[in-house]
C-alpha positions as CSV (number, residue, x, y, z in Angstrom):
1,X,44.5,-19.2,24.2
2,X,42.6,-21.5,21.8
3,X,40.6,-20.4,18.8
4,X,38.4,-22.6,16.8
5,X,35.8,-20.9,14.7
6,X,32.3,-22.8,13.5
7,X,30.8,-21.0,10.5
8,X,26.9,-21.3,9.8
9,X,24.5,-19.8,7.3
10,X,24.6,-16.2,5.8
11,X,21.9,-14.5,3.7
12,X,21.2,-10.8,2.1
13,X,21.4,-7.7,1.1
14,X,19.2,-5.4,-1.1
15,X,18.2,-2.3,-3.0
16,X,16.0,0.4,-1.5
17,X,13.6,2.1,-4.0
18,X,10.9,4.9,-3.0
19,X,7.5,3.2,-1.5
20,X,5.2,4.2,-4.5
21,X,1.2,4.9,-3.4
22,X,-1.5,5.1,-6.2
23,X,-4.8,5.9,-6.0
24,X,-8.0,5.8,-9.1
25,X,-9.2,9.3,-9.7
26,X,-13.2,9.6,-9.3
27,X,-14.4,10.3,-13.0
28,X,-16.9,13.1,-12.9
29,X,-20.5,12.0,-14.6
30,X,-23.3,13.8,-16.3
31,X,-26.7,13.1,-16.0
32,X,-29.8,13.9,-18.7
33,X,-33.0,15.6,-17.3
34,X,-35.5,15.7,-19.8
35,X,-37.7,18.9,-19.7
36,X,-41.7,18.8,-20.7
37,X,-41.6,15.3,-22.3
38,X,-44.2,13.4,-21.5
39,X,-46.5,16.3,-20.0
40,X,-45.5,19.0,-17.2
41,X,-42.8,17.1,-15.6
42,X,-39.1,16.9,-15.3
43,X,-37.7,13.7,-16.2
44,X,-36.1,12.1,-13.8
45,X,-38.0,14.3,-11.3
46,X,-34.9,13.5,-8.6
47,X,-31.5,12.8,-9.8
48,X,-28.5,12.0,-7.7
49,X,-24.8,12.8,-8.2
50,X,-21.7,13.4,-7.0
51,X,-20.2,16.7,-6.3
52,X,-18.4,17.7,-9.9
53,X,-20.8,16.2,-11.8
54,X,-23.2,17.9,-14.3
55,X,-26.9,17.3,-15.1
56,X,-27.9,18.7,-18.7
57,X,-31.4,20.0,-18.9
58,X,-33.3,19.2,-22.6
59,X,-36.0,20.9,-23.8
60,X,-38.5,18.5,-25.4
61,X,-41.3,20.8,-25.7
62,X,-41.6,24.6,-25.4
63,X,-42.4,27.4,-23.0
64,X,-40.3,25.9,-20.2
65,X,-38.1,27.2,-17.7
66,X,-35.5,25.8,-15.5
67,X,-35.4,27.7,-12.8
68,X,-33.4,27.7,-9.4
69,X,-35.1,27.7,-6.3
70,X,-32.5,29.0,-4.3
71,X,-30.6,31.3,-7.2
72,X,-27.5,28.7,-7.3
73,X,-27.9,29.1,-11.0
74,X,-29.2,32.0,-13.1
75,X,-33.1,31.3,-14.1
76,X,-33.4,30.5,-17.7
77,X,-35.9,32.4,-19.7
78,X,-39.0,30.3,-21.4
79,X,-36.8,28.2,-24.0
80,X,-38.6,26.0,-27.3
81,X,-37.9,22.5,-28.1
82,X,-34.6,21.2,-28.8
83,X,-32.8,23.7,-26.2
84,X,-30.5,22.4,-23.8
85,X,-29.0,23.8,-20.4
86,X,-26.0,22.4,-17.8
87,X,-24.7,23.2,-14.8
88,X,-22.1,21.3,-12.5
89,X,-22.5,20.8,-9.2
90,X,-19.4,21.1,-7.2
91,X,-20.4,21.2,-3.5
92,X,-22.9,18.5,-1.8
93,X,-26.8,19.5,-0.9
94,X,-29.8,19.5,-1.9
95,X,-30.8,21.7,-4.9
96,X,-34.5,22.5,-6.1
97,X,-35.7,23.6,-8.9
98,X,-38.9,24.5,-10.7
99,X,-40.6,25.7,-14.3
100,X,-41.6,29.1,-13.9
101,X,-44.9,29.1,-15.9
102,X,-45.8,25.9,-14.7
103,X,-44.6,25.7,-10.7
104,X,-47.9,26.1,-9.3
105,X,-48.5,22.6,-11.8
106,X,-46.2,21.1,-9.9
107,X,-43.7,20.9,-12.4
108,X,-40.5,20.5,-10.2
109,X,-37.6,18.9,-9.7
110,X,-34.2,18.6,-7.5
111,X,-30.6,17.4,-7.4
112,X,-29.3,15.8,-4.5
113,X,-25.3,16.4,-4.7
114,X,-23.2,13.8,-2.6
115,X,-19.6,13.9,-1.2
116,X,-17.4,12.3,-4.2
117,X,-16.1,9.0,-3.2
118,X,-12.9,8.9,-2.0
119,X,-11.0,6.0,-3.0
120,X,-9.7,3.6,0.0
121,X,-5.9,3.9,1.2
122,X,-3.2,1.6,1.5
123,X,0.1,0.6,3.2
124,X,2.2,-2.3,3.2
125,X,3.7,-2.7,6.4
126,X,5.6,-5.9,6.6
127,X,8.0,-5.7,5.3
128,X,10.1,-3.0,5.1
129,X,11.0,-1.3,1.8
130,X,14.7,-2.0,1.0
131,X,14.8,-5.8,3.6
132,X,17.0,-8.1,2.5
133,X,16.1,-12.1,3.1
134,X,17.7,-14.9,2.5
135,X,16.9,-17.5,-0.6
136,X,14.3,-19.6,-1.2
137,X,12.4,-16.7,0.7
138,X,8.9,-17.2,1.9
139,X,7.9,-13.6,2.9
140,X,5.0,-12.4,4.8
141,X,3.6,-9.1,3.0
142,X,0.9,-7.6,5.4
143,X,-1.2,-4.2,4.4
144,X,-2.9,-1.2,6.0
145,X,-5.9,-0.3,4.7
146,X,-9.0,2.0,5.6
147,X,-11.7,3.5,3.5
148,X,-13.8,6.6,4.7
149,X,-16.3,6.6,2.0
150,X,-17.1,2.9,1.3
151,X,-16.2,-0.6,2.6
152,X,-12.8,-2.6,1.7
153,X,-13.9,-5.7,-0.7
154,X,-10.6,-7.4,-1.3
155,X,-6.4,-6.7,-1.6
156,X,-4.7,-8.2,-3.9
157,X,-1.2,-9.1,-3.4
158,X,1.5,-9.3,-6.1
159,X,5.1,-10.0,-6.8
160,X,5.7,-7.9,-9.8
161,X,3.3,-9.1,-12.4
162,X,2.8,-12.6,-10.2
163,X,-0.5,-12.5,-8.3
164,X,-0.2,-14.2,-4.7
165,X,-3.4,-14.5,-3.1
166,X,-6.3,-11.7,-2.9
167,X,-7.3,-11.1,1.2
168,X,-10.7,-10.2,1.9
169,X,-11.1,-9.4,5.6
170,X,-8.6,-8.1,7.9
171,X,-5.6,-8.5,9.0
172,X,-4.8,-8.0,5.3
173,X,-1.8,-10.8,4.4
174,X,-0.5,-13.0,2.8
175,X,3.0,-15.3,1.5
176,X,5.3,-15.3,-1.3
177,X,6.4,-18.9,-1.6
178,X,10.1,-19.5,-2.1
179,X,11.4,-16.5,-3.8
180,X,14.7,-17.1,-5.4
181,X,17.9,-15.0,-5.6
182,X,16.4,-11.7,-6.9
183,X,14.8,-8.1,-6.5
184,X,11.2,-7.6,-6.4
185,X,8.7,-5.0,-5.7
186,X,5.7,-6.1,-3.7
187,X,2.5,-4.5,-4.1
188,X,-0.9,-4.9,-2.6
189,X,-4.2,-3.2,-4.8
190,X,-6.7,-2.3,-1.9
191,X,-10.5,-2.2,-3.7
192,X,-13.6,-0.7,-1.8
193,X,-17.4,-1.1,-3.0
194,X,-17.6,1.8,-4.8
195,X,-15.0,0.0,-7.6
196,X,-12.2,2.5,-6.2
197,X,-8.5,1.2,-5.9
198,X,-5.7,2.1,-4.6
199,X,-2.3,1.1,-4.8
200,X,1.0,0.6,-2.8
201,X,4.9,-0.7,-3.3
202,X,7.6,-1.9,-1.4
203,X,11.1,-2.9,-2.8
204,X,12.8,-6.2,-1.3
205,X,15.7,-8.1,-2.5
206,X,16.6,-11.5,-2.2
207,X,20.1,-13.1,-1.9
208,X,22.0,-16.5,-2.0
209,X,23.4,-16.7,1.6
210,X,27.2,-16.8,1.6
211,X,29.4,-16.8,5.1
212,X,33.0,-17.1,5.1
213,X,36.2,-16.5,7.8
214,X,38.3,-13.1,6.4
215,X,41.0,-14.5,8.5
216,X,42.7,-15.0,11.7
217,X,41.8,-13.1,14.6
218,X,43.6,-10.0,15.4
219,X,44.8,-9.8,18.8
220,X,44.1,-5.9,20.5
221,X,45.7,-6.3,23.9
222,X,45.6,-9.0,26.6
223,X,42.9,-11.4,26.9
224,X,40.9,-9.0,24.0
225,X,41.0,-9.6,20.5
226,X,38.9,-9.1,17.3
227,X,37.7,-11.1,14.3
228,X,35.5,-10.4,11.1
229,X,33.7,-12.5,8.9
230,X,32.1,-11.7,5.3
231,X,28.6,-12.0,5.0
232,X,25.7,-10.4,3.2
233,X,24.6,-7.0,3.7
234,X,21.1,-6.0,5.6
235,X,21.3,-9.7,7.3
236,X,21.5,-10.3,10.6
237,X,24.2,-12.4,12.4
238,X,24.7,-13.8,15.5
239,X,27.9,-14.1,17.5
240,X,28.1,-17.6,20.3
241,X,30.2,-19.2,22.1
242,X,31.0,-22.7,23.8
243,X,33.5,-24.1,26.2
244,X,32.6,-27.4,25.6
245,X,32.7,-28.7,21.9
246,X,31.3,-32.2,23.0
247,X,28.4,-31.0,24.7
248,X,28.2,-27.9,23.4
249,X,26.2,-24.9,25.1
250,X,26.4,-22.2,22.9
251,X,25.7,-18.6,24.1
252,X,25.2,-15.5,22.2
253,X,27.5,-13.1,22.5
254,X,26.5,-10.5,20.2
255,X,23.7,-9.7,17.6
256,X,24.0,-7.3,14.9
257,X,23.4,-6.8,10.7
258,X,26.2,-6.9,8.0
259,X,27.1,-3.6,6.9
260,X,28.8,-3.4,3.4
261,X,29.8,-7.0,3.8
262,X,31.1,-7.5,7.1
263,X,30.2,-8.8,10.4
264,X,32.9,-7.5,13.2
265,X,33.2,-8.8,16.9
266,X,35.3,-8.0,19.6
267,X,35.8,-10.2,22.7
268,X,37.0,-8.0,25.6
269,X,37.0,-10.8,28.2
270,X,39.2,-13.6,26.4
271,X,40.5,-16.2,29.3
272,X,43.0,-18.5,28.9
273,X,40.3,-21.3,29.0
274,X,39.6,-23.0,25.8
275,X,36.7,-21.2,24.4
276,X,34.9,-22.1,20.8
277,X,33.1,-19.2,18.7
278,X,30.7,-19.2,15.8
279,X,28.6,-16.9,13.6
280,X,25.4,-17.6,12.3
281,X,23.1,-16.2,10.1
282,X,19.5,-15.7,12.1
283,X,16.3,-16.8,9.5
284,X,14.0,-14.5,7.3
285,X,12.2,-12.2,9.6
């Protein structure tokens, strides 16, 4: 039996770190309502907010009240000048209120309470936290991202500190361009109208391709036998085979990823024809 063996490339293996998703906190407001200024009005008459927010009620002339219309708050007694009131508003609706000496004035008012914002999420999905490619690595970094209380304006896509390019309207993508050697976090900052953001991490590393013969193959019975080769983990290899080095028509045998460094294969159908095996290293996903 005759055993030649053709080497080709080889790539990487990397670290896995935890995918990391970040998202802006609303910031609760407050809002001034000015009571009596300017005659027998509430100024702003309407005000709108977000639930958690607080509207502060000043007094800036006496005999006033401040007065729920549907008890949400305890009615405040006739206050002078200079007096001041809050309350915080923690569910949505719709919330009038009135100055009981003056009502039948029309001296009213009402807060309209909306759902807080919710910031938008997102998810890298390509590629996998932990791949390994091969160097100079041009990767693909694609992202999920949805928004249930505004619309998506932009994600921005980073390696590390390294902006890439900032994707506007679905699919969200875009390419790192030739990473070297190295290991990277890729991120992509999702941000909605409403000036929310949110952010998500992925770990990849990136390795100098190395393939090498461990040796001669070991023979396990008749017409079977076995051979390794070194390569680097989380890349994937594939086995081929030719009868014909002059016109060669390779055919794969056998596809599978390095694990801790090696890249086993085991014909079980060996003839005593001339037969011609190599492994190579398939590209970057």
């Amino acid at each position: 039996m005759k055993l030649k063996l053709g080497l080709c490339k080889a790539t990487l293996l990397g670290a896995c770190l935890a995918v990391l998703g970040v998202s802006t906190p609303a910031i609760a407001a407050i809002v001034n309502v000015t009571v009596g200024g300017g005659g027998l009005i509430f100024t702003p008459q309407i005000v709108n907010i977000n639930a958690g927010d607080a509207v502060i009620w000043t007094w800036a002339t006496g005999n006033h009240t401040v007065t729920s219309s549907n008890n949400v708050w305890s009615s405040t007694t006739v206050q002078s000048a200079g007096t001041s009131f809050t309350n915080t508003f923690n569910t949505p609706g719709t919330y009038g209120y009135y100055c009981g000496p003056h009502k039948n004035l029309g001296m009213v008012g009402e807060v309209v309470v909306g759902a807080v914002p919710q910031p938008p999420t997102v998810a890298i999905t390509n590629p996998v936290a932990g791949e390994v490619f091969a160097a100079p690595a041009s990767v693909t970094i694609q992202a999920s991202v949805s928004d249930s209380s505004g619309t998506v304006t932009g994600v921005q896509f980073l390696v590390g500190t390294n902006a890439v390019a900032v994707s506007t309207t679905p699919p969200y993508a875009a390419v790192t361009n030739n990473l070297p050697a190295g290991n990277y976090n890729l991120l992509a900052i999702a941000t909605d109208s409403n000036g929310l953001t949110a952010t998500n991490q992925v770990p990849i590393s990136v390795v100098t391709p190395i393939v090498s013969s461990s040796g001669l193959p070991t023979q396990l019975a008749p017409h079977q036998f076995k051979f390794s080769f070194t390569g680097n983990s989380g890349l994937s290899y594939v086995f081929q085979s030719t009868t014909n080095l002059v016109l060669p028509n390779w055919i794969n045998l056998y596809t599978n990823q390095a694990v801790g460094g090696l890249i086993d294969y085991t014909d079980l159908d060996a003839t005593l024809a001339g037969r011609y095996y190599r492994v190579e290293r398939l590209s970057n996903p």
